[in-house]
N, C-alpha and C positions, 0 to 999 in steps of 0.2 A: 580612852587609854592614853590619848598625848596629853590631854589636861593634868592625870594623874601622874601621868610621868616629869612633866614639867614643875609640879609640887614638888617633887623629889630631886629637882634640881639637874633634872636631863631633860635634852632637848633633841628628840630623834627628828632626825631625816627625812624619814616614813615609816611605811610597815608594809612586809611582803606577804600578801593573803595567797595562802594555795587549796588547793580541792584535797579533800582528806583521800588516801589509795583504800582501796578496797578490797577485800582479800588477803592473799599471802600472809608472811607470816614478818610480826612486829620484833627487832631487837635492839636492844638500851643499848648507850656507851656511855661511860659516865669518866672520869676523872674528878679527881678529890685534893689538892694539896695539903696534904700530911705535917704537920710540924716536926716531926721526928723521920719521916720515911719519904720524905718527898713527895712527887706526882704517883699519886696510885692510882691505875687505871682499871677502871671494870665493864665487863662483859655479859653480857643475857638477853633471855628472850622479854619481850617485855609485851605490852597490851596485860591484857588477862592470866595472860601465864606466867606473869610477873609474881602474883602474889600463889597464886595457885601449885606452881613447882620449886620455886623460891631456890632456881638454878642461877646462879652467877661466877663469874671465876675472875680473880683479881691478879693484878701485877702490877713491880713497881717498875718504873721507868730507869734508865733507857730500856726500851724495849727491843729486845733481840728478833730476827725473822722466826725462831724458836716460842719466842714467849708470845707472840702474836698468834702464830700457829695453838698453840695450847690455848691462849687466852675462848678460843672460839671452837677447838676442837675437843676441849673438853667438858664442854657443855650435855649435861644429860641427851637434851632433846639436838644436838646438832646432827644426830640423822636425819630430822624432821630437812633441813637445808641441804641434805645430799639424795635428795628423792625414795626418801625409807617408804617401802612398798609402793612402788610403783608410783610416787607421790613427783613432785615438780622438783627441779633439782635448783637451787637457788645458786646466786654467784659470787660462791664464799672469797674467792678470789679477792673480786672488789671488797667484800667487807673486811678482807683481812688487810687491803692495802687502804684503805680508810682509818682502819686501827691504828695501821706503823704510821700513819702521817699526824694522826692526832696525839700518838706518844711522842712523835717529834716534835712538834708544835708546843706541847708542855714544857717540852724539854729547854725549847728555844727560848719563849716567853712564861716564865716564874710566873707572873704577875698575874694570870690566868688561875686563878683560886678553885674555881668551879667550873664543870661544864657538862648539859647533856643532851644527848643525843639521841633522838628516836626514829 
């Protein structure tokens, strides 16, 4: 990977290798810089159920504690992350102060074209 990267005219640091988690439940965050609309930021389940429910909710930035709330609560399956039957209650909290920080972060640095998160 550093040989190929070093072709292309970057020269990384290192690389941080981790253990894949197992279990639970997978969700994307993507941002896009828009020419017309700005940072548009997107929300969904991702793994497998990425293509299979083809659930995501978009918004543009700045992001309100409002649009962050919605961004992930209107997700089809975001019962799945508040223990829908009897199920594990995940901690939407952090994913939604994850959300406001990365819509700020767009906000601060333009230069940030792309970015995603899984």
């Amino acid at each position: 990977m550093e040989e190929r990267l070093k072709k292309m005219g970057s020269a990384p640091e290192g690389f941080l290798v981790q253990e894949m988690v197992k279990g639970g439940v997978e969700l994307l965050l993507g941002v896009t810089q828009d020419p017309t609309f700005g940072a548009v930021v997107a929300c969904g389940f991702g793994g497998t159920l990425t293509q299979l429910v083809k659930d995501v909710s978009v918004k543009l930035t700045p992001l309100t504690q409002r649009d962050v709330d919605e961004l992930i609560e209107s997700l089809k399956l975001y019962p799945i992350l508040t223990g829908y039957r009897g199920g594990v209650q995940y901690d939407t909290k952090s994913v939604k102060d994850v959300i406001a920080r990365i819509g700020a972060l767009v906000e601060e640095v333009p230069q940030i074209l792309e970015m995603d998160i899984r």
